[in-house]
C-alpha angles and dihedrals in degrees: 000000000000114000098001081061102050084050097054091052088053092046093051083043092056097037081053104054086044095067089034094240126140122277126221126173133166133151129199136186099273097182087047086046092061095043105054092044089039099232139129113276088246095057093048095046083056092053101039080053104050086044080062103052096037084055091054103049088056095060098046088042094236131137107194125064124182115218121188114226114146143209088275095062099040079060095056094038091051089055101047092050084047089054094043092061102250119156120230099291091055086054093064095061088135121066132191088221124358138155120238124183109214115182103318104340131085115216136189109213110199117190109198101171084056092102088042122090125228099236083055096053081041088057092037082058094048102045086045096042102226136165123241140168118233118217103247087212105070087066089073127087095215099090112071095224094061083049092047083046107040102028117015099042095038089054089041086056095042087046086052102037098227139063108285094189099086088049091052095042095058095045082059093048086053091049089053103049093041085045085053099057100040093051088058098061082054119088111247084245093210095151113094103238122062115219107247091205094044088050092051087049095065125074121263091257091047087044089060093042091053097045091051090051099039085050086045094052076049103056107249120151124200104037107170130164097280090056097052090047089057101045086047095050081071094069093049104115087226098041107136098203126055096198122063119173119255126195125301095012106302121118139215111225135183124220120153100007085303126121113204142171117242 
C-alpha cells in the first residue's frame, strides 16, 4: 500500500506514544512471501502477521494478544468458508477466545469486539470524536472479502428484504459452541503420528474431525475438504497408495498402521 501504508504505521506510532504503550512495526514481501511458500496472497499476509505477533510476544514475554475483528467480519469469514465448501469445524474459523501455537510460542488470541457490530464501533468514533486511519485497501474489489462485503452481502440483503447479517451471526455462534463440544470428546492428538486402527474405529464424521484436528497440531495451514478426505483415504482398508500431497509440498504418508506427515 506504499505511502497509506507508511501513514498508517506513523498514526498508530503517535497514537501510541501518546498513551504511553509499546510500539512494534515490521513489514515483510508479502507477494514474495506467497510465492516461495506457494500460497494465496490472503493466506501469507495472515501468517506474516501472526509471525509478527508471535515474535513479538516473545519479546515482550506475553502470552495473550487481543485482535479486533468484529462481528462484521465473523460474518464475512463465516460465508466464504461456507462457499469454500468447509463443514462445520472450518465455519467457525473465528473464535471469541482460542490458543494458537506460532513457531515456538503458544498464544492465546482473545476478540473481544467479535460479538460488536461495525456500524456500533463507527457510532462509538463518532460520539467520542476520535481519530482513526482507515486501511486504504478495503476500498478495492480485488480481495474477496471486500466483494463478499460491498457488493455480495449488500444484493443478498436487497433480494431478501432484511439484514442477513444477525442471522448469520448467530448460525456462526451455534457452530461455535456445538464445534466446541465436540472438539472436547476428541484427543488433542499432539503426537506426530495418527493411529490408523483408532481412526477406523470412529465414525466417518468423528474421522474427519480428528484428522482436521491431528493436521492442524502439525502445522498445516490450509486444510480444506479435499485435504481431510486424502489423508483419510490412508486409512481405507483397500487404499492402494500410502502417500497423498498436503499443502505447500509436504506430503501424509502410512506405514505400520501409522499415518505421518514428511
Amino acid at each position: 500500500r506504499g505511502r497509506s501504508s507508511d501513514a498508517d504505521a506513523r498514526f498508530v506510532e503517535r497514537l501510541a506514544a501518546k498513551y504511553q504503550v509499546d510500539f512494534e512495526l515490521a513489514a515483510a514481501n508479502i507477494r514474495a512471501l506467497a510465492k516461495k511458500k506457494k500460497m494465496s496472497i490472503e493466506i501469507a499476509a495472515r501468517e506474516a502477521r501472526y509471525s509478527f505477533f508471535a515474535k513479538a510476544a516473545k519479546r515482550h514475554g506475553c502470552h495473550t494478544i487481543f485482535l479486533a475483528h468484529h462481528a462484521d467480519d465473523l460474518v464475512e469469514t463465516f460465508l466464504i468458508n461456507l462457499f469454500r465448501g468447509a463443514g462445520s469445524a472450518g465455519l467457525v474459523a473465528i473464535r471469541e477466545s482460542s490458543t494458537r501455537r506460532i513457531d515456538d510460542v503458544e498464544l492465546t488470541i482473545v476478540r473481544p469486539f467479535l460479538p460488536v457490530w461495525r456500524k456500533e464501533i463507527d457510532c462509538y468514533v463518532r460520539e467520542h470524536r476520535l481519530r482513526f486511519r482507515e486501511d486504504a485497501s478495503n476500498k478495492s474489489l480485488d480481495p474477496l472479502r471486500n466483494r463478499l462485503r460491498h457488493r455480495v452481502i449488500p444484493f443478498l440483503e436487497k433480494v431478501l428484504g432484511r439484514n442477513i447479517r444477525p442471522t448469520i451471526w448467530r448460525a456462526a455462534a451455534i457452530a461455535v459452541e456445538e464445534e466446541n463440544w465436540i472438539d472436547g470428546q476428541l484427543p488433542e492428538y499432539s503426537d506426530a503420528e495418527l493411529s490408523v486402527p483408532q481412526l477406523r474405529a470412529l465414525p466417518i464424521a468423528l474421522q474427519r474431525r480428528a484428522i482436521l484436528k491431528w493436521l492442524r497440531a502439525q502445522n498445516i495451514s490450509e486444510v480444506g475438504f479435499d485435504v481431510v478426505e486424502r489423508v483419510r483415504s490412508l486409512a481405507d482398508r483397500e487404499a492402494s497408495t500410502a502417500k497423498v500431497n498436503l499443502p505447500r509440498d509436504r506430503h501424509a504418508r502410512r506405514r505400520a498402521r501409522r499415518i505421518f506427515i514428511e
